[in-house]
Backbone as CSV, one residue per row, in Angstrom:
resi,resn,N_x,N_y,N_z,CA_x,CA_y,CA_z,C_x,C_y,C_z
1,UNK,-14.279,1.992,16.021,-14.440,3.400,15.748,-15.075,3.584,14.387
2,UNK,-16.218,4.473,14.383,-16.991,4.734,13.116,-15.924,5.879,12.491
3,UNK,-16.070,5.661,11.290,-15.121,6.816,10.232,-15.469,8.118,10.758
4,UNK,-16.632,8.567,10.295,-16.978,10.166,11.162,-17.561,10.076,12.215
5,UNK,-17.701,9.745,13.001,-18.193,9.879,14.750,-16.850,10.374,15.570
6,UNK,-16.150,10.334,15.432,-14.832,10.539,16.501,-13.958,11.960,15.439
7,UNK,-14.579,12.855,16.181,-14.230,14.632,15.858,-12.680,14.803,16.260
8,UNK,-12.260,14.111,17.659,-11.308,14.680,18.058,-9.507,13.501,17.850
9,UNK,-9.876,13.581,16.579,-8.570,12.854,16.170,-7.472,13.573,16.016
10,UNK,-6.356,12.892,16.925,-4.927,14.371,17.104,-3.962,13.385,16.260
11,UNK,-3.209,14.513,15.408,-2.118,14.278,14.892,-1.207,13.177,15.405
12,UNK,-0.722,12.022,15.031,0.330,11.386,15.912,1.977,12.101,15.300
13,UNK,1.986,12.410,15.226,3.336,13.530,14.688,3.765,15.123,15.501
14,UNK,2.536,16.063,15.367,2.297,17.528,16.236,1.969,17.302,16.886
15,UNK,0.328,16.575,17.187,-0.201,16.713,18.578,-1.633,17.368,18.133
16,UNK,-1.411,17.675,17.135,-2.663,19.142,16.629,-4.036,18.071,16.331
17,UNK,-4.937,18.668,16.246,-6.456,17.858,16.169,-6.913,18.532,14.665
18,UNK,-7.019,17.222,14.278,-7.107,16.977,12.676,-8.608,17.544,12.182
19,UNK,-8.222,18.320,10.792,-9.668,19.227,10.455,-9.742,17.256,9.294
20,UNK,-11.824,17.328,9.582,-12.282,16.615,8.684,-12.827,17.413,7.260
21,UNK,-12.138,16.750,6.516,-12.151,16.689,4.661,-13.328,15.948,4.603
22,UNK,-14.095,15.132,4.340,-15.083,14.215,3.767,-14.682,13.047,4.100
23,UNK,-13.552,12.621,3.157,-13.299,11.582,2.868,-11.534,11.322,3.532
24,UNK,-11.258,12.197,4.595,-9.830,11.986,5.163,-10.315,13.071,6.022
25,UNK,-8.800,13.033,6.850,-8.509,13.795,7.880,-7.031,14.745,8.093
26,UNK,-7.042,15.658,7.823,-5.721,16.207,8.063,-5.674,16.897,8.626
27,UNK,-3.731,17.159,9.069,-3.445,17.798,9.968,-3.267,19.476,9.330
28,UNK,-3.830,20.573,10.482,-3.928,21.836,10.095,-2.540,22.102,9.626
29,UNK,-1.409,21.797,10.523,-0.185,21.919,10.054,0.400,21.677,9.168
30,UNK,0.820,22.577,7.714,0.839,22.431,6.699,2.244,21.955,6.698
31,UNK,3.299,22.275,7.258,4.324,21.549,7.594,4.720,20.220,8.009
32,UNK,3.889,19.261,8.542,3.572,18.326,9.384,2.889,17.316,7.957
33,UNK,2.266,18.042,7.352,1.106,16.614,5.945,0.546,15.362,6.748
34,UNK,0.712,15.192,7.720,-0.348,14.197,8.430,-1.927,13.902,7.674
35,UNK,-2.030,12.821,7.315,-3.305,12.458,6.651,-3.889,11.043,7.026
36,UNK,-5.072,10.525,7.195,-5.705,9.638,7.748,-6.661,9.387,6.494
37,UNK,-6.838,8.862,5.754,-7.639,8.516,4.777,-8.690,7.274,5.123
38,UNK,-9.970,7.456,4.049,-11.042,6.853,4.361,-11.143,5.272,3.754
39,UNK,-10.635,3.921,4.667,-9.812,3.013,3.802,-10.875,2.193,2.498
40,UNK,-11.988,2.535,2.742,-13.419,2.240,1.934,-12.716,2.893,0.713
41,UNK,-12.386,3.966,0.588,-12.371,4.954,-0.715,-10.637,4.441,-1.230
42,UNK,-9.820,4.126,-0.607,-8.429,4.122,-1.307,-7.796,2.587,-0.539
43,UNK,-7.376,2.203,-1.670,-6.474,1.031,-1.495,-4.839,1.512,-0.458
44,UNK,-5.025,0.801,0.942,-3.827,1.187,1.803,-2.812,0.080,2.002
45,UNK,-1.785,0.350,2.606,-0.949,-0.339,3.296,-0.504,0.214,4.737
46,UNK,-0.007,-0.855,5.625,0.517,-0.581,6.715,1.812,-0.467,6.959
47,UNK,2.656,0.490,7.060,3.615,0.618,7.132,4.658,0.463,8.554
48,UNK,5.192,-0.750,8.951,5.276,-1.410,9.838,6.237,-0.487,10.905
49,UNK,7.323,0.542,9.847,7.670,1.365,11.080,7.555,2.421,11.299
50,UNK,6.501,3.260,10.793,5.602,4.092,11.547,4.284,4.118,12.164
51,UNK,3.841,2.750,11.530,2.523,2.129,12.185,1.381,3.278,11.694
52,UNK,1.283,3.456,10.440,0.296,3.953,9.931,-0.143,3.666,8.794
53,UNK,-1.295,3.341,8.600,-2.198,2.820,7.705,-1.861,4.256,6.389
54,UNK,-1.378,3.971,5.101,-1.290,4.568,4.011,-1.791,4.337,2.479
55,UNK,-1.484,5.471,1.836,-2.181,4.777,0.626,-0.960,4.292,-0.108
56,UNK,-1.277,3.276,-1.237,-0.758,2.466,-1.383,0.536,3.384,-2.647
57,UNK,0.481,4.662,-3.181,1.454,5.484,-3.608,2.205,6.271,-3.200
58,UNK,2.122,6.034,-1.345,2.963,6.108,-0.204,3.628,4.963,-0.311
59,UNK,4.152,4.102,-1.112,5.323,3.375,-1.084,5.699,3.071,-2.640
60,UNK,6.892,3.255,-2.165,7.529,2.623,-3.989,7.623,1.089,-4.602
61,UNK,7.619,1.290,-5.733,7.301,-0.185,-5.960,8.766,-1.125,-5.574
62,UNK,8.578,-2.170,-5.905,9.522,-3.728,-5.743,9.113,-4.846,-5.921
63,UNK,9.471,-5.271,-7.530,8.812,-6.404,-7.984,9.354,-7.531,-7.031
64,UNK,10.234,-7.690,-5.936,10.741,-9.028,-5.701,9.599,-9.302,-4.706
65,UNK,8.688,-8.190,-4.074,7.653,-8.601,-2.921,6.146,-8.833,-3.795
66,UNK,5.468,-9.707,-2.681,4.071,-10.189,-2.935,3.156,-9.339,-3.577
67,UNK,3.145,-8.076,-3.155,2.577,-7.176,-2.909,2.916,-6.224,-4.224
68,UNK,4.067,-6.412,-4.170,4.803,-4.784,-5.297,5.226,-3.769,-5.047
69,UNK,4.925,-3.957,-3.479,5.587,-2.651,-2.955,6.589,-2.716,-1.974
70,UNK,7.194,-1.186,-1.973,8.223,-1.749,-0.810,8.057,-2.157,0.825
71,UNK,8.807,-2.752,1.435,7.914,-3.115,2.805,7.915,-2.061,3.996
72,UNK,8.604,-0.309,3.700,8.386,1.020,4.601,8.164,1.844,3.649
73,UNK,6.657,2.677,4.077,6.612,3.739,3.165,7.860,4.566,2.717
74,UNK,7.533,5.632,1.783,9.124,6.713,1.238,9.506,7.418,2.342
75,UNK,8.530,7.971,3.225,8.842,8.607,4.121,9.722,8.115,5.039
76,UNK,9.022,6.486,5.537,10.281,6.234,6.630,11.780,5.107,6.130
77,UNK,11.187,5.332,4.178,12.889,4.706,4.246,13.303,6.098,3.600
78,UNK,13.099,7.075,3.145,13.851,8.458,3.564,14.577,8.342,4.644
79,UNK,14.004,8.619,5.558,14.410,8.916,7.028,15.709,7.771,7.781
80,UNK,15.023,6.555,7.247,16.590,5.242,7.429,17.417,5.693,6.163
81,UNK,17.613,5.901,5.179,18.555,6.365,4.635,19.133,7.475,4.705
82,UNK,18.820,8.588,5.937,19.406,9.908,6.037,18.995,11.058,5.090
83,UNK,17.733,10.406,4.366,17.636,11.971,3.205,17.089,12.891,4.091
């Protein structure tokens, strides 16, 4: 898949079909923050249990890993910790 050739990219969260920014993709739903970023332009990670490619200040740090970061974005260790 080319970065801008494919118009009709839907939210995996709402469902809603993502307005193109330039350089990302987000979801209209301002409630929802769904974002798809352009991985050329920002350093990402994959976040293994939501299975989405993020940027890399979508996770907190942890010097004990390779990397420095933690191994689930904030969002989904929010969500395992009940916040």
């Amino acid at each position: 898949m080319s970065w801008n050739n494919n118009k009709n990219i839907k939210c995996r969260w709402c469902g809603k079909f993502l307005k193109d920014k330039g350089w990302k993709w987000e979801c209209p739903d301002e409630t929802c923050g769904y974002v798809i970023l352009d991985t050329s332009v920002y350093k990402t990670k994959l976040c293994p249990k939501c299975k989405i490619k993020k940027v890399v200040s979508e996770f907190s740090k942890c010097a004990t890993r390779k990397d420095n970061l933690q191994f689930y974005c904030k969002q989904c260790t929010a969500i395992k910790e009940g916040k």
